[in-house]
C-alpha positions as a printed Julia matrix, in Angstrom:
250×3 Matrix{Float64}:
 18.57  -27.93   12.47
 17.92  -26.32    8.94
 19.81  -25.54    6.08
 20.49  -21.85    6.85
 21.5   -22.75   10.36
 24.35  -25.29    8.89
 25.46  -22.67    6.4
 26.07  -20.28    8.78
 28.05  -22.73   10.86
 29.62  -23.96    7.71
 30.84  -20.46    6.83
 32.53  -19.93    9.36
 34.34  -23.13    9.66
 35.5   -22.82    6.07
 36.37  -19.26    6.5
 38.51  -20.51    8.87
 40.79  -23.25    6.54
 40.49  -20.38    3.76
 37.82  -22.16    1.8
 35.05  -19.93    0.52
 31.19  -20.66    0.72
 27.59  -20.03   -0.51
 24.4   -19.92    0.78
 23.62  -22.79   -2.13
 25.64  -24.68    0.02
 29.12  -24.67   -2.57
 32.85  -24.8    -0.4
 35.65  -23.72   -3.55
 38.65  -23.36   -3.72
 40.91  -22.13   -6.19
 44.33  -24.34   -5.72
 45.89  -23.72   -9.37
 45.88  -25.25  -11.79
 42.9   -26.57  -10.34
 39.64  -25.7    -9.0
 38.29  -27.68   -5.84
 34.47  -27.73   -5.28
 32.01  -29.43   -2.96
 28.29  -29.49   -3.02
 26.84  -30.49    0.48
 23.36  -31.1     1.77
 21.09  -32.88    4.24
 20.77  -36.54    3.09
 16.45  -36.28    3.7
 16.75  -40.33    3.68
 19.28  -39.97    6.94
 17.86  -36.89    9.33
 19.39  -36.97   12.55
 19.12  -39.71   14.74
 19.39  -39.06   18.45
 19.75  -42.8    19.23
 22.74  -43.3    16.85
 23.59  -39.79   16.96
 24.1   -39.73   13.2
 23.06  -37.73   10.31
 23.35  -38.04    6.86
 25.14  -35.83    4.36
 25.52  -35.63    0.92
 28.57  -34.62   -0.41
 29.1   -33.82   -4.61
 32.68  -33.22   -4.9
 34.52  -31.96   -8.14
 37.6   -31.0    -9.63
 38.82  -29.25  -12.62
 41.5   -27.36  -14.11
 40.57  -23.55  -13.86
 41.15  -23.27  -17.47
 38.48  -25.55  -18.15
 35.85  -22.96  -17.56
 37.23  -20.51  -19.95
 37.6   -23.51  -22.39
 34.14  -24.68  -22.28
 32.41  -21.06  -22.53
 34.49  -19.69  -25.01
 33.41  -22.61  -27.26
 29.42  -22.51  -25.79
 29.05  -18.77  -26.33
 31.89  -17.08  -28.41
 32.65  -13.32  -27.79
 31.22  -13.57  -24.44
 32.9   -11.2   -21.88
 32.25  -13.18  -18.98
 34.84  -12.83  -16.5
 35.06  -16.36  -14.52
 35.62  -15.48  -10.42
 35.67  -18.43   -8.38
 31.65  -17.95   -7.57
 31.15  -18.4   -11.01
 33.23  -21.31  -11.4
 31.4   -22.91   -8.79
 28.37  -22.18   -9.63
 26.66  -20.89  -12.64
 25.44  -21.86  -16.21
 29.15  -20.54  -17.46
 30.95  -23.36  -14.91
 32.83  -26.34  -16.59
 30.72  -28.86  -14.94
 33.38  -31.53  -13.09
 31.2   -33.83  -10.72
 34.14  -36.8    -9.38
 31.63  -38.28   -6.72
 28.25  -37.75   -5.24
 28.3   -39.86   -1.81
 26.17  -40.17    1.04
 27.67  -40.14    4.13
 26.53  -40.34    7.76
 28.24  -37.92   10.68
 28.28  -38.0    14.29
 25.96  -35.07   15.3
 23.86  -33.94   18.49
 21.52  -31.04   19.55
 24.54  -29.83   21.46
 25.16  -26.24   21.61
 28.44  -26.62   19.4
 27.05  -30.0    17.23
 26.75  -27.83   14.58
 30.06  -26.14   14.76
 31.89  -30.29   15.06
 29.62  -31.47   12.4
 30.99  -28.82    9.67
 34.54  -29.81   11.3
 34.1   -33.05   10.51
 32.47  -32.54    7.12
 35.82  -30.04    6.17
 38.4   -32.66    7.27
 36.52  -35.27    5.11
 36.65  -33.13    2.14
 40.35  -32.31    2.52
 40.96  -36.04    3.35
 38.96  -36.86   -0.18
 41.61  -34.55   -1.84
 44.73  -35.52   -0.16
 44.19  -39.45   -1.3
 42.67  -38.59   -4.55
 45.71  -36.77   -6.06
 48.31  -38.48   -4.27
 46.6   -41.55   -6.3
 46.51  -39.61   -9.15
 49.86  -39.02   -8.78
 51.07  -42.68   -8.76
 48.32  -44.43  -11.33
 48.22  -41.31  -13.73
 50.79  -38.69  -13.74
 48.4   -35.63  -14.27
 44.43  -35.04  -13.96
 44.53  -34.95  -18.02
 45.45  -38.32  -17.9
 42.75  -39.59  -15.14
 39.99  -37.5   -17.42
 41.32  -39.91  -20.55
 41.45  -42.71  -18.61
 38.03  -42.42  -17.6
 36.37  -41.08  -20.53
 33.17  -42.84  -19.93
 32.7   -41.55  -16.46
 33.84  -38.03  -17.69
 33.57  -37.26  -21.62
 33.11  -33.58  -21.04
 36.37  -32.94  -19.7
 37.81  -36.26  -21.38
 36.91  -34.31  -24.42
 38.6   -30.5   -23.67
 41.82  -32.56  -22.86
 41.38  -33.68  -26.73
 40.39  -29.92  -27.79
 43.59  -28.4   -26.22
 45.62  -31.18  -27.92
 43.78  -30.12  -31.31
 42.33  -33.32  -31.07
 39.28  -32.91  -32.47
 38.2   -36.06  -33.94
 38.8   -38.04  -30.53
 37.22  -35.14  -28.62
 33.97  -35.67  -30.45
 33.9   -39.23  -29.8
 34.1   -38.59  -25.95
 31.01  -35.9   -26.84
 28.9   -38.68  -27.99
 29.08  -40.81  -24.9
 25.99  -41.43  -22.54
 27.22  -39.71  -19.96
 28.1   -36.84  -21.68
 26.99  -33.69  -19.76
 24.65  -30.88  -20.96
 21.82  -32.41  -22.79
 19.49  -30.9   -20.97
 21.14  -27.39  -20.55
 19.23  -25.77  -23.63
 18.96  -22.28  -24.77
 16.02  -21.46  -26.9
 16.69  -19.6   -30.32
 14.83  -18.09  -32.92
 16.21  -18.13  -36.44
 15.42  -15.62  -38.88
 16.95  -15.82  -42.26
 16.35  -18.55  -44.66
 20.28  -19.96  -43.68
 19.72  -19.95  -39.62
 16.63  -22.31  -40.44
 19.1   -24.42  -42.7
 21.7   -24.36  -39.6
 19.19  -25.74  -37.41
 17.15  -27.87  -39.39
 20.6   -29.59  -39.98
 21.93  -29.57  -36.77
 19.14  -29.23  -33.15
 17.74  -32.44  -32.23
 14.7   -30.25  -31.32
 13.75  -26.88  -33.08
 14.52  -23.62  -31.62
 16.32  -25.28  -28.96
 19.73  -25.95  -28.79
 21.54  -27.67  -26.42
 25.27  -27.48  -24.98
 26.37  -30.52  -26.04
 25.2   -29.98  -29.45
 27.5   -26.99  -29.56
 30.8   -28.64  -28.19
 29.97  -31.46  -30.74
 29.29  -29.31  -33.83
 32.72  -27.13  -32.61
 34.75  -30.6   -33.2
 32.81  -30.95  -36.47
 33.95  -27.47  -37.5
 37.69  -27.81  -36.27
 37.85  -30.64  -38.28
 36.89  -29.13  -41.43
 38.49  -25.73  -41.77
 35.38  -24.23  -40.49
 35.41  -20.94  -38.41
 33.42  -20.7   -35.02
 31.44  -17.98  -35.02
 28.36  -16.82  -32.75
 26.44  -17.62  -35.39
 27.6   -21.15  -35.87
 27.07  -21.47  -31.74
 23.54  -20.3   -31.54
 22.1   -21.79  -34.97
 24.33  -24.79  -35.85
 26.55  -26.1   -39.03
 25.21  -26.17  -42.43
 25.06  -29.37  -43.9
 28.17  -28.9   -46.6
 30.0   -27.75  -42.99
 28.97  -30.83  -41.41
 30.09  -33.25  -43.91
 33.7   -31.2   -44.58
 32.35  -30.42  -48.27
 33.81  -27.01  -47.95
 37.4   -28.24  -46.91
């Protein structure tokens, strides 16, 4: 039992309840306003057990708003004319990333001629379970995702913070930037300045040179919104200049 063998298996059985798949293993679905996804692998710690007949699973499931994506890039890499399908919104370096819960869980399986087929079953109706409870108590404790992402802004400050950028926000959406848990540290695009003023931009604003990293952007886009500053490609890739930064120019 191998990881091509249970994607094929799982494509079909998604195909099926109208869920599209990957060979990376991604089930999406585009349910709008929001976007369903769910990463799913072996568990290594959990390999099938013929005694138990169990086999562990890991399951990283997410949800966003579909407008998230466009959000996020537009602000990452301005003028891009990426168009977002649901692949890329599921996976890609353009994706709003919108991880709820990464869980381990343990299925009944067997060597059976069709254990493959009933263990994708039972992974799908899992899934859909996870969904069906998780808005109907989003429903009752929070009114609307946008309220669950601000109640939980420690757990989610990315999309904590684009519910603060749609609401022009911008202070309060670069607080939620700065938290630990804030996602795309480590997604970093190297850059090479040139002029005298793209070595000012990122002296002033790249924790390390001639990289620049995602959050770094999002952040310095607050900074900018909040003083009268226009986004630009060149503000994206190199960074705010320190009289930008500190609003002397507003």
């Amino acid at each position: 039992m191998g990881k091509d063998s249970l994607y094929e298996a799982m494509k079909t059985a998604a195909k099926k309840r109208k869920i599209k798949s990957s060979p990376q293993h991604d089930l999406y679905k585009r349910v709008d306003p929001y976007f369903l996804h769910t990463f799913y692998t072996f568990d290594t710690r959990h390999p099938l057990d013929k005694v138990t007949g169990k086999i562990g699973i890991i399951l990283d499931i997410a949800v966003k708003y579909c407008r998230f994506d466009e959000l996020r890039w537009g602000i990452i890499s301005p003028g891009s004319d990426l168009k977002f399908t649901d692949k890329v919104r599921a996976n890609s370096l353009a994706m709003c990333y919108a991880s709820l819960i990464r869980r381990p869980i343990l299925f009944d399986c067997d060597d059976s001629e069709n254990g493959l087929d009933r263990l994708c079953g039972d992974i799908l109706d899992w899934i859909e379970q996870f969904y069906q409870d998780f808005f109907a108590s989003l429903k009752k404790e929070h009114g609307s995702l946008e309220e669950y992402y601000l109640a939980h802004r420690e757990d989610y400050p990315l999309l904590a913070g684009l519910v603060h950028i749609e609401r022009g926000q911008y202070r309060e959406a670069g607080e939620c930037f700065r938290l630990p848990n804030m996602h795309g540290r480590h997604n970093c695009t190297s850059i090479k300045p040139v002029t005298e003023e793209q070595l000012a931009r990122v002296k002033a604003s790249c924790e390390r040179s001639y990289l620049r990293n995602d959050c770094e952007r999002l952040l310095d886009y607050t900074i900018a919104m909040q003083h009268g500053v226009e986004w630009t490609e060149e503000t994206a890739r190199y960074g705010l200049l320190p009289e930008e930064r500190q609003g002397a120019l507003s």
